[in-house]
BAFI-162054 format. One record per atom (N, C-alpha, C): atom name; residue number from 0; x, y, z; residue in one letter. Coordinates in nm, 4 decimals, decimal comma, always signed. Layout:
REM residues N
[pt "CA"; NUM; [X; Y; Z]; "A"]
...
//
This chain:
REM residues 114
[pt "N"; 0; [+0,0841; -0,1175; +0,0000]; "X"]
[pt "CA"; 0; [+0,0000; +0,0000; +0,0000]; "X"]
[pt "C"; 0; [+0,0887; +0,1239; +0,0000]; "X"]
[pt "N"; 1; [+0,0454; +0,1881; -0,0912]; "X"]
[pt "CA"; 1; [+0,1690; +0,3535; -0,1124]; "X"]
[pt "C"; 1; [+0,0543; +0,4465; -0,0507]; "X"]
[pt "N"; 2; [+0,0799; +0,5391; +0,0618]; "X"]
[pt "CA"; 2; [+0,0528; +0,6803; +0,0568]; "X"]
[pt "C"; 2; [+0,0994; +0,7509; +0,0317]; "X"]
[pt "N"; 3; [+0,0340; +0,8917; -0,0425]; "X"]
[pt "CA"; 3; [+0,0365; +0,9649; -0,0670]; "X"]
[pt "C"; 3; [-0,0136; +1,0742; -0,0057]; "X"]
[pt "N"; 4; [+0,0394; +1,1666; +0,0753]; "X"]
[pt "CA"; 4; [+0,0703; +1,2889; +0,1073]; "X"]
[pt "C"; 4; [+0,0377; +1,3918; +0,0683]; "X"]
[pt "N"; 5; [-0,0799; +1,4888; +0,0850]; "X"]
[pt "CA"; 5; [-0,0954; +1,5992; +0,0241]; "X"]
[pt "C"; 5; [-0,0898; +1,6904; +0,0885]; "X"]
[pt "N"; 6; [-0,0425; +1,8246; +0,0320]; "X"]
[pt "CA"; 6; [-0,0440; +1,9374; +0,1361]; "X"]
[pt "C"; 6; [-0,1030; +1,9863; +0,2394]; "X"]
[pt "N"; 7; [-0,0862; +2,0076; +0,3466]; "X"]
[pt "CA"; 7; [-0,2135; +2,0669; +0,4464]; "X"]
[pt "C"; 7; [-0,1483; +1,9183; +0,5369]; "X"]
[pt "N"; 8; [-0,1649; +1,7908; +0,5082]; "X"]
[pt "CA"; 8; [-0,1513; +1,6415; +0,6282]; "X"]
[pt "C"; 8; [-0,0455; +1,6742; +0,7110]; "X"]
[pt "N"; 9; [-0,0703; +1,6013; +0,7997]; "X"]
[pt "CA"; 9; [+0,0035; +1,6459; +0,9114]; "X"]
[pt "C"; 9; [+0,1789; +1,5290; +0,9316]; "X"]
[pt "N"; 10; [+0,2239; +1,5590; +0,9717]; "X"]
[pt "CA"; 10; [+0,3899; +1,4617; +0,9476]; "X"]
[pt "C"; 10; [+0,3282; +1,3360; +1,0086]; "X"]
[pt "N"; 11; [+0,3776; +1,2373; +0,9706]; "X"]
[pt "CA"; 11; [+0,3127; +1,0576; +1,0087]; "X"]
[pt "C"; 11; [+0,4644; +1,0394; +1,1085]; "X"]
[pt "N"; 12; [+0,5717; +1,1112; +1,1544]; "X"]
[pt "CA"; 12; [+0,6576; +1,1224; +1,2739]; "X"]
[pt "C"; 12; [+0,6050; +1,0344; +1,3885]; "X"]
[pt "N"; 13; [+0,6550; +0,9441; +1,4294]; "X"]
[pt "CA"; 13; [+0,6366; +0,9181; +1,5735]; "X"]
[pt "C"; 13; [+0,7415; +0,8802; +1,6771]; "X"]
[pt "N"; 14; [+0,6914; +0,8967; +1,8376]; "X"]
[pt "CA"; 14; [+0,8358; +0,8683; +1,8967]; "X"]
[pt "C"; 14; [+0,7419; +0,7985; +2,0147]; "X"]
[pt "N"; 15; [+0,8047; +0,7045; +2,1170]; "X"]
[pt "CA"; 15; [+0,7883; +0,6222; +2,2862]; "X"]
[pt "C"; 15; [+0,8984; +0,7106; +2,3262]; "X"]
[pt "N"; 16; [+0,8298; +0,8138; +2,4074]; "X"]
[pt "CA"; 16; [+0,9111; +0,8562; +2,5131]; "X"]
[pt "C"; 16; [+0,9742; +0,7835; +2,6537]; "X"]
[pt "N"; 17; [+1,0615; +0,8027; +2,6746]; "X"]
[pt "CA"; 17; [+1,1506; +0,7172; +2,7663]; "X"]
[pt "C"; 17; [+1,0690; +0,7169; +2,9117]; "X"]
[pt "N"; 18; [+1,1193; +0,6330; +3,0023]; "X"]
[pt "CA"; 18; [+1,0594; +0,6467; +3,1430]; "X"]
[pt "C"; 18; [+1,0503; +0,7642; +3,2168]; "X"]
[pt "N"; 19; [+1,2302; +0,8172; +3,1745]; "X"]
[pt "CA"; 19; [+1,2550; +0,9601; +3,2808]; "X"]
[pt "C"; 19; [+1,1452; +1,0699; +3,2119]; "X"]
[pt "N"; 20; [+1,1664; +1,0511; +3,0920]; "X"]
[pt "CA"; 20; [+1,0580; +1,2043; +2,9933]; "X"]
[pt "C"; 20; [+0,9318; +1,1902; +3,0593]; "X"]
[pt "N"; 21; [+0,8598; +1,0561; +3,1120]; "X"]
[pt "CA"; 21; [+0,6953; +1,0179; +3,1581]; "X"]
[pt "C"; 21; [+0,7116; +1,1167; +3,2877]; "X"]
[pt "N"; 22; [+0,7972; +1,0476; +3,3549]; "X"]
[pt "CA"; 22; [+0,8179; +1,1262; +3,4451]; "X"]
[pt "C"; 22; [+0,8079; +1,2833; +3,5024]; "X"]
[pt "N"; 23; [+0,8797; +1,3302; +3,4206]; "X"]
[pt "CA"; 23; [+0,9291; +1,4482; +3,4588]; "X"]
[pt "C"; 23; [+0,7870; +1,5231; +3,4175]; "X"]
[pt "N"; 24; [+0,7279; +1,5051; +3,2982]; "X"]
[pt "CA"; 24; [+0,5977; +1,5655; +3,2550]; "X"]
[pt "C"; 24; [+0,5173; +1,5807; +3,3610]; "X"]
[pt "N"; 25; [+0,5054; +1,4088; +3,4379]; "X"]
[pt "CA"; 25; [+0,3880; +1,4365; +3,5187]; "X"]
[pt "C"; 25; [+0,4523; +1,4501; +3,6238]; "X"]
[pt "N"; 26; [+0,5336; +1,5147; +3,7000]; "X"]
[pt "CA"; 26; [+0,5926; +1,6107; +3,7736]; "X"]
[pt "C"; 26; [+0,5303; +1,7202; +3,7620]; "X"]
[pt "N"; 27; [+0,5075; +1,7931; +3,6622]; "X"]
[pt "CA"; 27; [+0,4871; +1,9269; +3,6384]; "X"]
[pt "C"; 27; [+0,3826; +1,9813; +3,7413]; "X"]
[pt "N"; 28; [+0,4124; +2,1024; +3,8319]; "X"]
[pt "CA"; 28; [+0,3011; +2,1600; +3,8668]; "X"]
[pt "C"; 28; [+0,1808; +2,1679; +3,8091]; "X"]
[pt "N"; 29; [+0,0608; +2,1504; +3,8745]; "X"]
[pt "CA"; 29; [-0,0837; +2,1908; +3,7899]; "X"]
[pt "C"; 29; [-0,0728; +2,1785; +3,6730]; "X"]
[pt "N"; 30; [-0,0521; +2,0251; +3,6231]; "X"]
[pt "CA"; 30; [-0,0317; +1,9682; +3,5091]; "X"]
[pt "C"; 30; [-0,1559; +1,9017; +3,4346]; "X"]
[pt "N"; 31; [-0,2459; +1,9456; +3,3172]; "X"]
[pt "CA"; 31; [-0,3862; +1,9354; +3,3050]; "X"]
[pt "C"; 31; [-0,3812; +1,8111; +3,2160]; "X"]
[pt "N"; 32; [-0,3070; +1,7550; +3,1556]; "X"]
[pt "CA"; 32; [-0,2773; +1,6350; +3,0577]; "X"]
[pt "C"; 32; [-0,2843; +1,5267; +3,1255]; "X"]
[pt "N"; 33; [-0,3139; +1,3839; +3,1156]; "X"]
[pt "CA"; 33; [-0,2786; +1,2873; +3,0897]; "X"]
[pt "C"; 33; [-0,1673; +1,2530; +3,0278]; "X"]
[pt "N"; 34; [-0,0237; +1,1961; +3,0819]; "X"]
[pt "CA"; 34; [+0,1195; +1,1834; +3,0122]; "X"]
[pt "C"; 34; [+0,0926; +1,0959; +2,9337]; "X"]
[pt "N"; 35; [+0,1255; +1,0376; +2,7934]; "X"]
[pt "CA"; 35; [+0,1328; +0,9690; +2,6881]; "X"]
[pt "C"; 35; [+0,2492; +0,9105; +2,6644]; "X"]
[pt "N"; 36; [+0,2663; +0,7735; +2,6564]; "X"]
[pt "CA"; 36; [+0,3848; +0,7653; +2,6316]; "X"]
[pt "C"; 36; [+0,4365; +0,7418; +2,4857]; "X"]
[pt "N"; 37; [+0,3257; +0,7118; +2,3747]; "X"]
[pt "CA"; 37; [+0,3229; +0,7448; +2,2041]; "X"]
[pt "C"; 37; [+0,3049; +0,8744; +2,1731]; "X"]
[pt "N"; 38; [+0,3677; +0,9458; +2,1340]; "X"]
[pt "CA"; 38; [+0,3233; +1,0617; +2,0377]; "X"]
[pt "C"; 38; [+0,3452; +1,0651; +1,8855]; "X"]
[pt "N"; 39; [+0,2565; +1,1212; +1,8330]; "X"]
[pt "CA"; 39; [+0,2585; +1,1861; +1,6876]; "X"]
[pt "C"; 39; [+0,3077; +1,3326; +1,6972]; "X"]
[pt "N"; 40; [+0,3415; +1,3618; +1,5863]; "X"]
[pt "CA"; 40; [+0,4082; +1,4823; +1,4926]; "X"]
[pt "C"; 40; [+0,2622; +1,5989; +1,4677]; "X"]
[pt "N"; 41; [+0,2275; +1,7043; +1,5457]; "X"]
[pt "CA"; 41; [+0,1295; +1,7923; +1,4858]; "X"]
[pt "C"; 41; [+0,1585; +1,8923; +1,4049]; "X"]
[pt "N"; 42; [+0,2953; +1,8770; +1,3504]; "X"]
[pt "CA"; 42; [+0,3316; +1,9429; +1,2018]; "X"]
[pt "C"; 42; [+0,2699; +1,9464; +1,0798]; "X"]
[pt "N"; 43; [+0,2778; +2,0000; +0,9988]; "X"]
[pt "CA"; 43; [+0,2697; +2,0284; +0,8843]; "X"]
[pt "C"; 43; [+0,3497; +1,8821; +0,8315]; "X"]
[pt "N"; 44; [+0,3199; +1,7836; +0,7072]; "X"]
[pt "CA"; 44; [+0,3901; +1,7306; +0,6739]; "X"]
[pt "C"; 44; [+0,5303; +1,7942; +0,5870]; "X"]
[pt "N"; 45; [+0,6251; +1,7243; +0,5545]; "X"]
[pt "CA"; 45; [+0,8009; +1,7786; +0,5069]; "X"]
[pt "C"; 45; [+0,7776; +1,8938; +0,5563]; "X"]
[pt "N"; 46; [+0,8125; +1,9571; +0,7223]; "X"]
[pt "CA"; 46; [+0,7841; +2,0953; +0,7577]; "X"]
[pt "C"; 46; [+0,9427; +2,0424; +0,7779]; "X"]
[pt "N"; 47; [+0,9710; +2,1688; +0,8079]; "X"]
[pt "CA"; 47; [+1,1562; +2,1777; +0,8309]; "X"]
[pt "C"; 47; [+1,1797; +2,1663; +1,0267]; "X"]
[pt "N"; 48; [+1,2984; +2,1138; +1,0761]; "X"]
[pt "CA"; 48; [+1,3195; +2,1267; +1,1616]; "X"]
[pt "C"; 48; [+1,2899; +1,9927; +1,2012]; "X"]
[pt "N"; 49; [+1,2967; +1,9687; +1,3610]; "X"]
[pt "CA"; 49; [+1,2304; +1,9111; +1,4801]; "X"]
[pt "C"; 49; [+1,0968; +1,8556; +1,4282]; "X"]
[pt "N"; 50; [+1,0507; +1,7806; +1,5186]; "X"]
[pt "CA"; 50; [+0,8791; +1,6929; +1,5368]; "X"]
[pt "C"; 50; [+0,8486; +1,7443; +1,6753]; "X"]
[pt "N"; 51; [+0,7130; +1,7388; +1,6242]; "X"]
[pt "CA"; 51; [+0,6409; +1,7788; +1,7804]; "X"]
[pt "C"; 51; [+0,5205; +1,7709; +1,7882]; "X"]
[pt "N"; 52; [+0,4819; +1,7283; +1,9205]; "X"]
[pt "CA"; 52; [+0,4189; +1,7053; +1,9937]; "X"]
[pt "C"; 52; [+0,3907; +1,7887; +2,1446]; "X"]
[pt "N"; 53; [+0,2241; +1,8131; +2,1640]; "X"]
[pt "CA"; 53; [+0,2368; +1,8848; +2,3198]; "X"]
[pt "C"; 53; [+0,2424; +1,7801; +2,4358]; "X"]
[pt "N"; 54; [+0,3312; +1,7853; +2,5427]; "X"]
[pt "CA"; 54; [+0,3407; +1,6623; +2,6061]; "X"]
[pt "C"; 54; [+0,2872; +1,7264; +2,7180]; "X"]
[pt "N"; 55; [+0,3034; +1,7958; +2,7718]; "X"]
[pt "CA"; 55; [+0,1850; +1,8543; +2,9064]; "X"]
[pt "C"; 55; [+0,1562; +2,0053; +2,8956]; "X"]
[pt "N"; 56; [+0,0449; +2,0937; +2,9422]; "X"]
[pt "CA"; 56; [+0,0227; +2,2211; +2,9900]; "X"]
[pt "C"; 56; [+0,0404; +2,1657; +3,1623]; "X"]
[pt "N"; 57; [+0,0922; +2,2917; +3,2007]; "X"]
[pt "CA"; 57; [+0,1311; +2,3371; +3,2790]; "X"]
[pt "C"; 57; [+0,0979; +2,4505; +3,3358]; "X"]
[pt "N"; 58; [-0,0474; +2,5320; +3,4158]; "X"]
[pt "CA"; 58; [-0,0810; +2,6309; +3,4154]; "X"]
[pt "C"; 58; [-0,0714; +2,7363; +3,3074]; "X"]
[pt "N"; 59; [+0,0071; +2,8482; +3,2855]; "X"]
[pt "CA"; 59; [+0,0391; +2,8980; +3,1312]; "X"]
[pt "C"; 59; [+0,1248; +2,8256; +3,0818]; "X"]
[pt "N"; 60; [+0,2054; +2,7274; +3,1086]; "X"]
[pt "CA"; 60; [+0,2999; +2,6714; +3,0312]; "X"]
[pt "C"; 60; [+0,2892; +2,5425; +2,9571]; "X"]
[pt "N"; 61; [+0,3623; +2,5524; +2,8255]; "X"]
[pt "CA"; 61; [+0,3224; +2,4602; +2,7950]; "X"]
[pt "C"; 61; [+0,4650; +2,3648; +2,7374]; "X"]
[pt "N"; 62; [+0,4636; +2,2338; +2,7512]; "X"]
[pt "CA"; 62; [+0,5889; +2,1492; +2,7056]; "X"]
[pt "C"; 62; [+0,5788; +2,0761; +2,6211]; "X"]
[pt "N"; 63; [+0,6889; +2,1116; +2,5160]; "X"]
[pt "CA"; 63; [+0,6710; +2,0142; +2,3868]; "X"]
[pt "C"; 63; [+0,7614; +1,8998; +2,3973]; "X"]
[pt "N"; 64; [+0,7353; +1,7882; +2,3503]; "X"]
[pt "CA"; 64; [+0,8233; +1,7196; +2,3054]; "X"]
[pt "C"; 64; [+0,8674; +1,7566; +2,1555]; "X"]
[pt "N"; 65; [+1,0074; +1,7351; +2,1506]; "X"]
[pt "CA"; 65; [+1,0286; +1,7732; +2,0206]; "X"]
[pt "C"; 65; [+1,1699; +1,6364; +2,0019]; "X"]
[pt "N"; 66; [+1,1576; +1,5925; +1,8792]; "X"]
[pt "CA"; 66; [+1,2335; +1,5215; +1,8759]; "X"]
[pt "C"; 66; [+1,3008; +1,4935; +1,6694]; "X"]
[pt "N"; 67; [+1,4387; +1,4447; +1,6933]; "X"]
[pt "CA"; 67; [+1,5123; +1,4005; +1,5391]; "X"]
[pt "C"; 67; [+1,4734; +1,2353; +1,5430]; "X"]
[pt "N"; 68; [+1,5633; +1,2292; +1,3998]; "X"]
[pt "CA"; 68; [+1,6306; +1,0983; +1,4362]; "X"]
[pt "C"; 68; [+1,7220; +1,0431; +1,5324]; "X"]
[pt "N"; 69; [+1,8184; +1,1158; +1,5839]; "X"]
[pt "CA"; 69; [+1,8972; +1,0746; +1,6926]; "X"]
[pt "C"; 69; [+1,8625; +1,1654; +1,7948]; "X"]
[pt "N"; 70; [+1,7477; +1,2196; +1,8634]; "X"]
[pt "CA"; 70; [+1,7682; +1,2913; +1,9942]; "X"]
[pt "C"; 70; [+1,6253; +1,3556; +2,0208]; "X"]
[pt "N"; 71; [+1,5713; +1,3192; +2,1184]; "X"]
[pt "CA"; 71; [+1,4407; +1,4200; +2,1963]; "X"]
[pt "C"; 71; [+1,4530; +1,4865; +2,3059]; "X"]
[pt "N"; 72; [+1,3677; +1,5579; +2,3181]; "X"]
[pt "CA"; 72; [+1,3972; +1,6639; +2,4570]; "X"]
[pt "C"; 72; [+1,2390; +1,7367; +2,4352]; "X"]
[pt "N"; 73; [+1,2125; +1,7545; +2,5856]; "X"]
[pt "CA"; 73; [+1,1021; +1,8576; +2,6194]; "X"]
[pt "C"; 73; [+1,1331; +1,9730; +2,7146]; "X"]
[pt "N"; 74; [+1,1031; +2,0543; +2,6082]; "X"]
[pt "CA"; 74; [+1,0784; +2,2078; +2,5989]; "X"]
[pt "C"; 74; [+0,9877; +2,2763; +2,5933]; "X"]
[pt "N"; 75; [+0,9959; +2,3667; +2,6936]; "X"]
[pt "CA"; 75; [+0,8832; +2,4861; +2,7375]; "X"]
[pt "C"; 75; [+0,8534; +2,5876; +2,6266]; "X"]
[pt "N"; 76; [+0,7506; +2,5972; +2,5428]; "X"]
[pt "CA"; 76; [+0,7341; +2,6526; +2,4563]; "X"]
[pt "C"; 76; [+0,6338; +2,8099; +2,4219]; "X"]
[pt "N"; 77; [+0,6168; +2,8838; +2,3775]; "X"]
[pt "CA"; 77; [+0,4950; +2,9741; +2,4034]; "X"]
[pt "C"; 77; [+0,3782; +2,9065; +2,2807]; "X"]
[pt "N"; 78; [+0,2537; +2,9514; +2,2958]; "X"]
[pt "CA"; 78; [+0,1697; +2,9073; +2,1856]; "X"]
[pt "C"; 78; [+0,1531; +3,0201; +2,0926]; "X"]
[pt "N"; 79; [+0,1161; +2,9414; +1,9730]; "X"]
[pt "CA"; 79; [+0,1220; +3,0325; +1,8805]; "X"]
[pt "C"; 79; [-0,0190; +3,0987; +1,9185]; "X"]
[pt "N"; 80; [-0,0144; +3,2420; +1,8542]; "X"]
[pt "CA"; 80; [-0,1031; +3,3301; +1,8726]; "X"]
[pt "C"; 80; [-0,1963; +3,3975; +1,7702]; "X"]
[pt "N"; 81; [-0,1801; +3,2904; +1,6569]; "X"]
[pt "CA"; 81; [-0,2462; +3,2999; +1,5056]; "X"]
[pt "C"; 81; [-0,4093; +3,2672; +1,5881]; "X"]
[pt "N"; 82; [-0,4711; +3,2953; +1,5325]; "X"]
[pt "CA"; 82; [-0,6368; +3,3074; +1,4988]; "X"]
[pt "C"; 82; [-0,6994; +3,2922; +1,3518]; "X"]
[pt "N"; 83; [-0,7826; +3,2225; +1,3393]; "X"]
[pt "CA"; 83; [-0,8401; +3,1554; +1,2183]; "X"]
[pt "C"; 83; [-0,9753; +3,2874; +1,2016]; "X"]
[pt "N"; 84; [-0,9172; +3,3634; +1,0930]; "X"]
[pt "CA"; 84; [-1,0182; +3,4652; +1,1005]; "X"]
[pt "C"; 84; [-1,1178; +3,4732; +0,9778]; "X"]
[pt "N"; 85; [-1,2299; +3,4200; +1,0063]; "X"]
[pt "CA"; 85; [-1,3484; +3,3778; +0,9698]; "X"]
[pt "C"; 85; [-1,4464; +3,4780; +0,8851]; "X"]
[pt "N"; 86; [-1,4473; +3,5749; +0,8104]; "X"]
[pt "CA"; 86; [-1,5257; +3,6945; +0,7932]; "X"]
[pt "C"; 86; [-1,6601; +3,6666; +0,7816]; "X"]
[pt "N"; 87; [-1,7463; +3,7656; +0,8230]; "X"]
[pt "CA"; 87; [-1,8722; +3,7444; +0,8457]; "X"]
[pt "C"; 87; [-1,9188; +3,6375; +1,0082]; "X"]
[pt "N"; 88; [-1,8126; +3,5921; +1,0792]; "X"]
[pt "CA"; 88; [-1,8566; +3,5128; +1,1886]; "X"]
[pt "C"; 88; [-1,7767; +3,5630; +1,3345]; "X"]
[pt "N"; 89; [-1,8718; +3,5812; +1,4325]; "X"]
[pt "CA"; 89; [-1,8376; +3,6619; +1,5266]; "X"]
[pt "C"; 89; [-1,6996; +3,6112; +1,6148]; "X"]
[pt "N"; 90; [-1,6395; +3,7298; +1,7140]; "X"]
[pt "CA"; 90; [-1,4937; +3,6503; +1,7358]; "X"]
[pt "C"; 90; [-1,5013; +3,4961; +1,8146]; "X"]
[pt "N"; 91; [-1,6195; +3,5351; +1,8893]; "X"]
[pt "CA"; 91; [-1,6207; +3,4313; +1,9951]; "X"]
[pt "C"; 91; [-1,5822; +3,2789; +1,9341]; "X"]
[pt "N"; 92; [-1,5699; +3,2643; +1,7792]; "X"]
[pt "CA"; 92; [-1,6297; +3,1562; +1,7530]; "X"]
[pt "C"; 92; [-1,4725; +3,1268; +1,6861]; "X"]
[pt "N"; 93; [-1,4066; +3,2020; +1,7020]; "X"]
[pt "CA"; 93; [-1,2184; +3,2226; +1,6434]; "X"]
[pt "C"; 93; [-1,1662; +3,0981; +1,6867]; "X"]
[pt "N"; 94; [-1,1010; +3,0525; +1,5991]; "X"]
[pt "CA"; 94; [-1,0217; +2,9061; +1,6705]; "X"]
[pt "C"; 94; [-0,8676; +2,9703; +1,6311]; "X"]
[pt "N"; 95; [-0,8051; +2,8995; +1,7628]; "X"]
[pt "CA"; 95; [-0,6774; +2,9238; +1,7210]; "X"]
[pt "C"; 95; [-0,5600; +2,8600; +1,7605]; "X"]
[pt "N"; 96; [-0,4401; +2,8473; +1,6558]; "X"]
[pt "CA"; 96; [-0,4144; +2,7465; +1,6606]; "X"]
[pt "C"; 96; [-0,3255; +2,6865; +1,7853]; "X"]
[pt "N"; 97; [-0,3409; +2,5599; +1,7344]; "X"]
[pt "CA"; 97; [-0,2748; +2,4665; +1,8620]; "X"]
[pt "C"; 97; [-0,1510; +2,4169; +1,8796]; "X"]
[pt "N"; 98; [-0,1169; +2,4868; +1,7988]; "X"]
[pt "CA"; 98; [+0,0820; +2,4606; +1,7792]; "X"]
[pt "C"; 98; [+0,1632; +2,5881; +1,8769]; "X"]
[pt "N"; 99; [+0,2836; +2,5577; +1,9068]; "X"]
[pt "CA"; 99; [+0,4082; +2,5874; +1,9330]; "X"]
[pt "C"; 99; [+0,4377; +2,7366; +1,8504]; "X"]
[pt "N"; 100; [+0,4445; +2,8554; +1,9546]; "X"]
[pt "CA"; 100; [+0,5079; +2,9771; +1,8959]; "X"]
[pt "C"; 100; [+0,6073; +2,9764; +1,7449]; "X"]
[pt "N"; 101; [+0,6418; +3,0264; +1,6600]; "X"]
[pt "CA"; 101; [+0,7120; +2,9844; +1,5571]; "X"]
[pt "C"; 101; [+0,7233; +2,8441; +1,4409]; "X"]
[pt "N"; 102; [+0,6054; +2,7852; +1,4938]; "X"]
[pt "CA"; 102; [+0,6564; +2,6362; +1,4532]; "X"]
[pt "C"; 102; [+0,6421; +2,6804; +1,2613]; "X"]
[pt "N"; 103; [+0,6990; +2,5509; +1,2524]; "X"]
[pt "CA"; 103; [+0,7377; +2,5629; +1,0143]; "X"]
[pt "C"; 103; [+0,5983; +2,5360; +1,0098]; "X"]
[pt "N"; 104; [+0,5421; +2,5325; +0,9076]; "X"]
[pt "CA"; 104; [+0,4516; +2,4858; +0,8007]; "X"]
[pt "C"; 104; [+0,3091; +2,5753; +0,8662]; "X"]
[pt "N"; 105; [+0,1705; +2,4734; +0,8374]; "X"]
[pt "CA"; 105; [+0,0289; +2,5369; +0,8185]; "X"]
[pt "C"; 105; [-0,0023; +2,5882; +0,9646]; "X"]
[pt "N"; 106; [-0,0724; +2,6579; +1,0276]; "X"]
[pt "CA"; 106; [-0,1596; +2,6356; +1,1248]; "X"]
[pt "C"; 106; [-0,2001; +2,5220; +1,1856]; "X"]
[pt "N"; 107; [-0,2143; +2,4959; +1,2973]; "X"]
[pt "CA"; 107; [-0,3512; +2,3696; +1,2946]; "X"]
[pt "C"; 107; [-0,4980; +2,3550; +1,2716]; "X"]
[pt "N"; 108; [-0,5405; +2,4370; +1,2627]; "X"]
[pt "CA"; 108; [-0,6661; +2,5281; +1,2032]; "X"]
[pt "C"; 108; [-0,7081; +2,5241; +1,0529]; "X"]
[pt "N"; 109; [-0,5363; +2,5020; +0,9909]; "X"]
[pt "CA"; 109; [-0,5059; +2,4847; +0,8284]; "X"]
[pt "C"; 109; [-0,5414; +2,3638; +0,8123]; "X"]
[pt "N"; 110; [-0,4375; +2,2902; +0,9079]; "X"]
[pt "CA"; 110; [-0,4491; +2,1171; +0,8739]; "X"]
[pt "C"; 110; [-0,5792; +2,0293; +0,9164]; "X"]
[pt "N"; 111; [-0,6427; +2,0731; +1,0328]; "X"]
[pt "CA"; 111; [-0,7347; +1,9984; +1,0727]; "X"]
[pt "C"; 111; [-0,8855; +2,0174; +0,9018]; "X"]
[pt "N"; 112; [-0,8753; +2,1041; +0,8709]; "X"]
[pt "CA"; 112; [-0,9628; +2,1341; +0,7832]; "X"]
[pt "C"; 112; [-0,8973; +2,0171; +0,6531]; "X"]
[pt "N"; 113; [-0,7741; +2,0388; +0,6550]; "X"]
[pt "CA"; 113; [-0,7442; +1,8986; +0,4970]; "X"]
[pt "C"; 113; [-0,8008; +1,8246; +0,4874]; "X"]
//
């Protein structure tokens, strides 16, 4: 079976975070997640850089896993502050997206709609 990939899909990336990474997440102060120990990639597919994943909020904070081929680490990230702006539909109803300050490629707002 071949897939095929079209713009907007999200990276098919995955990583098993280690024992200490479970850990330390659910450490986190006022930590609102459930720790996971599978994650997926909420990138943009061929986005440049790192993979990622949100691995806990943390009151305002939030921690990504981000990971290569040889190396992961979780990092405290800001959220992005894009808004899906809708014309003709009032703000209340604004989604916005659910990725990582700076991250490469679409929105999530972009991709969930593909």
């Amino acid at each position: 079976m071949t897939h095929v990939y079209s713009s907007g899909e999200r990276c098919p990336a995955r990583i098993d975070l280690s024992d200490s990474q479970i850990q330390w997440l659910r450490r986190r102060t006022y930590a609102t997640h459930q720790v996971r120990r599978h994650h997926e990639c909420r990138l943009e597919f061929r986005h440049d850089g790192p993979h990622g994943d949100l691995g806990q909020q943390s009151g305002e904070i939030d921690w990504w896993v981000r990971w290569t081929f040889t190396s992961s680490a979780v990092e405290q990230a800001g959220a992005c502050a894009a808004v899906c702006d809708k014309p003709g539909e009032p703000e209340s109803d604004d989604i916005t997206c659910l990725l990582f300050e700076g991250h490469p490629g679409r929105h999530s707002f972009d991709l969930d709609q593909s």
